[in-house]
C-alpha positions as CSV (number, residue, x, y, z in Angstrom):
1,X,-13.6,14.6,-2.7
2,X,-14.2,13.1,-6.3
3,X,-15.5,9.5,-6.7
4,X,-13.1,7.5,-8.8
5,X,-14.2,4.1,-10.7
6,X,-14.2,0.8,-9.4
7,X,-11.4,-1.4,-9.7
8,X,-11.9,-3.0,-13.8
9,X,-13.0,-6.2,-13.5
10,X,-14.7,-6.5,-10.0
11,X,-18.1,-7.0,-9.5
12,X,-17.8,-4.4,-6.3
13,X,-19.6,-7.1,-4.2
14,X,-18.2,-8.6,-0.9
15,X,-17.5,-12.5,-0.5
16,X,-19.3,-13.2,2.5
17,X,-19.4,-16.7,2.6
18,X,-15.2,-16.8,2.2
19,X,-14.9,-14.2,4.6
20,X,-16.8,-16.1,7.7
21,X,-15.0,-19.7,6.8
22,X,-11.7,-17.6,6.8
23,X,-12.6,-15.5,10.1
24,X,-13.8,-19.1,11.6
25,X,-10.2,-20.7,10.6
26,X,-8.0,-17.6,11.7
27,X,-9.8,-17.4,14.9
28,X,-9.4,-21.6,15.2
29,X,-5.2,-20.7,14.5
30,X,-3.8,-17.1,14.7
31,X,-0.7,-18.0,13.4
32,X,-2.5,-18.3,9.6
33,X,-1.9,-15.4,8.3
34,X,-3.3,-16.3,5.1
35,X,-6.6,-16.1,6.1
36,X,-5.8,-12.7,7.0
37,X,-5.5,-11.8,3.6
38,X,-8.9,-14.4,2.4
39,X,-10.9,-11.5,4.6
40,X,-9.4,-8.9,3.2
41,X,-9.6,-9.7,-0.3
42,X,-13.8,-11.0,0.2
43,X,-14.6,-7.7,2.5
44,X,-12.4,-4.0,1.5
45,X,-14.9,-4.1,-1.7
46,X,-14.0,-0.2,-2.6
47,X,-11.2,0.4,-0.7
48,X,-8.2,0.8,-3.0
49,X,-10.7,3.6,-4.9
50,X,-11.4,5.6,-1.9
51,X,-8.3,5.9,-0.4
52,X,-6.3,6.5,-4.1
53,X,-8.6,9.3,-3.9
54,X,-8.4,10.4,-0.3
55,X,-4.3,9.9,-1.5
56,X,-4.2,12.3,-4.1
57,X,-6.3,14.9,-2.9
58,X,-3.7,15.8,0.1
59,X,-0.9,18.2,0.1
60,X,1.8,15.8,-1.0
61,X,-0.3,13.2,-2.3
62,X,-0.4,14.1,-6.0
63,X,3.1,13.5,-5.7
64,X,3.7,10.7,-3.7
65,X,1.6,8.9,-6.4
66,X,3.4,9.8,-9.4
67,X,6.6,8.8,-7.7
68,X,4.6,5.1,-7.1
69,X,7.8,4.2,-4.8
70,X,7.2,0.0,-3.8
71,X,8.0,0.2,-0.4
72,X,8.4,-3.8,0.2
73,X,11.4,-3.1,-2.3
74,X,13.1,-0.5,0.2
75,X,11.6,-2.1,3.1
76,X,13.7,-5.4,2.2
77,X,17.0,-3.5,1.5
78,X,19.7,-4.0,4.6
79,X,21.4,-0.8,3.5
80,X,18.4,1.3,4.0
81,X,17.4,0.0,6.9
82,X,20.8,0.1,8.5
83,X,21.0,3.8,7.7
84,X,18.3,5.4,9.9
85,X,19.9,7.4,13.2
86,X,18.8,6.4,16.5
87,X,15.9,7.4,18.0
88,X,13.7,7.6,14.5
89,X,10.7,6.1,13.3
90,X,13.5,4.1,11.1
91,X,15.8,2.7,13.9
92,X,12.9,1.5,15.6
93,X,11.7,-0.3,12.5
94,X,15.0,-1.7,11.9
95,X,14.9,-3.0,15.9
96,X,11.6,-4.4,15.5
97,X,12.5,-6.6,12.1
98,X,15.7,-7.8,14.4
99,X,13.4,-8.5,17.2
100,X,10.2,-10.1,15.7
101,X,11.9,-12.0,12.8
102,X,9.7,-10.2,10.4
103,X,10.3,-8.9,7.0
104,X,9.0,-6.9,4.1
105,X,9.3,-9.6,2.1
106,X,7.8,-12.4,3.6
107,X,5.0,-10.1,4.1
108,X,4.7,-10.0,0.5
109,X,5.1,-14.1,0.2
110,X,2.3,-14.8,2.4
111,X,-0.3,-12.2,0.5
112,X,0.8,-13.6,-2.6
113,X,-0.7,-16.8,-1.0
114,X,-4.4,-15.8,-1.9
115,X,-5.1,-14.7,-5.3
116,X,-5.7,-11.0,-5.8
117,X,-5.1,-7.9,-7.7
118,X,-2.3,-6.7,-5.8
119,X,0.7,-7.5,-8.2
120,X,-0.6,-5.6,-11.4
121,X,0.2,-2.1,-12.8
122,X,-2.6,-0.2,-11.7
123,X,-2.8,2.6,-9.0
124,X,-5.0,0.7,-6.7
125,X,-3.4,-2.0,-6.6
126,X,0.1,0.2,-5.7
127,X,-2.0,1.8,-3.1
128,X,-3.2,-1.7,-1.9
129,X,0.6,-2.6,-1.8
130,X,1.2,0.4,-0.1
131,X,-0.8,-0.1,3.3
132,X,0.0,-4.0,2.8
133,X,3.9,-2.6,3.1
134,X,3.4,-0.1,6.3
135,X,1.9,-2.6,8.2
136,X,4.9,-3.0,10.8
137,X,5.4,0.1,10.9
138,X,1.9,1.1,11.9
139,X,3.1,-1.6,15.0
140,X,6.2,0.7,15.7
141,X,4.1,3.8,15.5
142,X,1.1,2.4,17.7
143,X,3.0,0.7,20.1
144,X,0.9,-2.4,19.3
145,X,3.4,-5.2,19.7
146,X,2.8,-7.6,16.3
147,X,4.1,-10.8,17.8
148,X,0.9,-10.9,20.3
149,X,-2.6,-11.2,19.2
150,X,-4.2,-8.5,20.8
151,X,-1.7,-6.3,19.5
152,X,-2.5,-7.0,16.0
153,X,-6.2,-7.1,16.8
154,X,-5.9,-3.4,18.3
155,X,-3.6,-2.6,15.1
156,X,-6.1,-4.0,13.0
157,X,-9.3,-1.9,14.7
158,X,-6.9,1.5,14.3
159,X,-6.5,0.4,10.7
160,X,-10.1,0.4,10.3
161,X,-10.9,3.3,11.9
162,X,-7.8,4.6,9.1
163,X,-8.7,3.2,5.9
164,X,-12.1,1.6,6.6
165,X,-13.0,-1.8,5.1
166,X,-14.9,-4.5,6.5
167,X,-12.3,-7.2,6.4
168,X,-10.6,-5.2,9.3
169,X,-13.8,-4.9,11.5
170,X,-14.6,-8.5,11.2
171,X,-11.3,-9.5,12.1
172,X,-11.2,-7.0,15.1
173,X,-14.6,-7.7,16.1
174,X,-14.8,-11.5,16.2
175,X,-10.8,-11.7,17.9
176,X,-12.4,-9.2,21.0
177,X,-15.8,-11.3,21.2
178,X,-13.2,-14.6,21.3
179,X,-11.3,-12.8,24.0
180,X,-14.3,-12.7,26.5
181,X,-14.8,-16.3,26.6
182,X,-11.3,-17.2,26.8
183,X,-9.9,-14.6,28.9
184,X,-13.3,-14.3,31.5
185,X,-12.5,-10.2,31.2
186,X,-13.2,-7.5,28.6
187,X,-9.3,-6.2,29.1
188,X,-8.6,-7.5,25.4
189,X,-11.8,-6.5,24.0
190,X,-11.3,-3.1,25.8
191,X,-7.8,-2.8,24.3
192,X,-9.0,-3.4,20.6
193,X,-12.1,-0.9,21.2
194,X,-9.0,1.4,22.1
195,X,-7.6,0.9,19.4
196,X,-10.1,1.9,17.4
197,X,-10.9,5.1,18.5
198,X,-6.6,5.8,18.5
199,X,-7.8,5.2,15.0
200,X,-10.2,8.2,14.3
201,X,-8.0,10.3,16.7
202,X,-4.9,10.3,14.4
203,X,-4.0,11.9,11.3
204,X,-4.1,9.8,8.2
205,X,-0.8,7.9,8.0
206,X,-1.2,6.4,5.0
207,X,-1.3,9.7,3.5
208,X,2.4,10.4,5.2
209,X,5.6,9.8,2.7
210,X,7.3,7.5,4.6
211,X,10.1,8.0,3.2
212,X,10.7,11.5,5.3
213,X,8.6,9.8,8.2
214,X,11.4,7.0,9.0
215,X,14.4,9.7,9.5
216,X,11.8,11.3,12.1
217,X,12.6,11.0,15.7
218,X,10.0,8.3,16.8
219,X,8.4,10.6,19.3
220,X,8.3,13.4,17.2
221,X,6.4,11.6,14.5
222,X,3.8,10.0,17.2
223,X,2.7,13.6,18.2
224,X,2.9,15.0,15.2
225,X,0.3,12.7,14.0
226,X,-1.3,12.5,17.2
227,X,-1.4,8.6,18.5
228,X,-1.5,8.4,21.6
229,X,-0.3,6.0,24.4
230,X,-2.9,2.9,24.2
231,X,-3.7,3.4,28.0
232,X,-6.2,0.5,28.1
233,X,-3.5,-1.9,26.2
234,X,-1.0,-1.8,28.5
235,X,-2.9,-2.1,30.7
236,X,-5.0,-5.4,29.6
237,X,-0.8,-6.4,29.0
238,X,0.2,-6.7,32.4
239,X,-3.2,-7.9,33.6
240,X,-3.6,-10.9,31.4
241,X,0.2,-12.1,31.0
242,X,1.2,-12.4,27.7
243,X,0.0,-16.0,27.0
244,X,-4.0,-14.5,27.3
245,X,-3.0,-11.4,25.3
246,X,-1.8,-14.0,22.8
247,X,-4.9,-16.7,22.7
248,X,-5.6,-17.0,19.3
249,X,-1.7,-18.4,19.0
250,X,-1.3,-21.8,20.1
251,X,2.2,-21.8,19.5
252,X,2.4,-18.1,21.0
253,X,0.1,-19.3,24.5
254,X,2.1,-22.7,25.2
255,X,5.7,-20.6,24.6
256,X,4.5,-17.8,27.1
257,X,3.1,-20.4,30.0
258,X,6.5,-22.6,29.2
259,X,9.2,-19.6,29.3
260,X,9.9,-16.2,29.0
261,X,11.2,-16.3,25.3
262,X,8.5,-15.9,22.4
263,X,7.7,-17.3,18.9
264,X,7.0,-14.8,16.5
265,X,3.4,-14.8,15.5
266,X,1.0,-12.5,14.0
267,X,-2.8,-12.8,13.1
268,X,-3.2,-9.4,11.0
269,X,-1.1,-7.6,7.8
């Protein structure tokens, strides 16, 4: 695979110091997303490069990236959304925006939060945009649930395992160390080690056009690109209860011990 330049204008070296004050202030509050985004702008030095690359040099690729489609743009649209069958990839995205509260959008908002290169007219930055935009629907493929933290900590160790960069191990790492202490069990950490290796197991789904991959029946699409049932998540699910899978929330915890109904919360994008 060809080596492509660096991003113009970076120095191509990580922020170390803002990523361990963001990781110390996400882990404090799970429901601060931004600092998601603090990590991940200090640590996936080389990223956008690499996977452009990886991008363009599949089957459909080359395409895909002339056609430069901004997903948040469709994402955010009630018509498409409202036109997938049931029983596809799409209809369950559609049930999990109704669900969780989430949105394509507000995605965007809160990314927009931390200064970055995201928003210009380069191919990286489309491509950065891109896995930014599949995020949830990573969720729906996984079966990671997004409004639980060790859901997004598993999602964020099979992204990792997907697209690399260190913001994701950090933020998967330190969440399943956390978890030990507060849980008194390696279930969580177990789940997000899981998670990972559902990671390396799969094809590459950012390389998918998701366009085609949201009128595919849901099951369909998780064999196709192999991901498998997260055995050891499920499991860690039902044995912690959702207000340990959900620690890093405060808000999430207290709603879980207090009632069955859930605010939405997510410590990964």
């Amino acid at each position: 695979m060809a080596k492509l330049p660096p991003f113009p204008g970076t120095t191509g070296r990580r922020d170390w110091r803002t990523a361990f004050d963001a990781i110390k202030k996400l882990l404090a509050n799970g429901d601060d997303t931004t600092q998601v985004f603090r990590i991940m702008r200090a640590l996936n030095v080389g990223n956008a490069p690499m996977n452009y690359a990886r991008l363009i040099a599949t089957e459909q690729g080359g395409r895909i990236a002339y056609d430069r489609v901004e997903l948040a743009q469709r994402f955010s649209d009630p018509a498409f959304v409202a036109s997938f069958a049931p029983g596809t990839v799409g209809a369950a995205y559609r049930n999990f925006l109704e669900t969780t509260g989430y949105s394509a959008d507000g995605l965007v908002e809160v990314s927009r939060l931390v200064p970055s290169e995201d928003d210009l007219a380069h191919p990286y930055a489309w491509f950065g945009r891109r896995v930014r935009d599949t995020h949830d629907i990573w969720h729906v493929l996984t079966g990671y649930k997004a409004d639980e933290s060790m859901g997004e900590a598993a999602l964020v160790a099979f992204s990792y395992a997907q697209v690399g960069g260190l913001g994701w191990a950090l933020i998967g790492s330190a969440a399943a160390l956390k978890s030990m202490r507060v849980t008194g069990s390696k279930l969580f950490a177990k789940a997000v080690w899981e998670g990972y290796r559902n990671g390396r197991k799969a094809k590459w789904v950012s390389g998918e056009d998701y366009l085609e991959l949201l009128h595919e029946p849901l099951e369909a699409a998780r064999e196709r690109l192999s991901i498998v049932t997260p055995v050891a998540y499920l499991r860690a699910q039902r044995e912690l209860g959702p207000a340990l899978a959900s620690y890093l929330s405060t808000q999430k915890a207290a709603t879980a011990t207090a009632a069955p109904a859930m605010a939405p919360e997510r410590i990964a994008a």
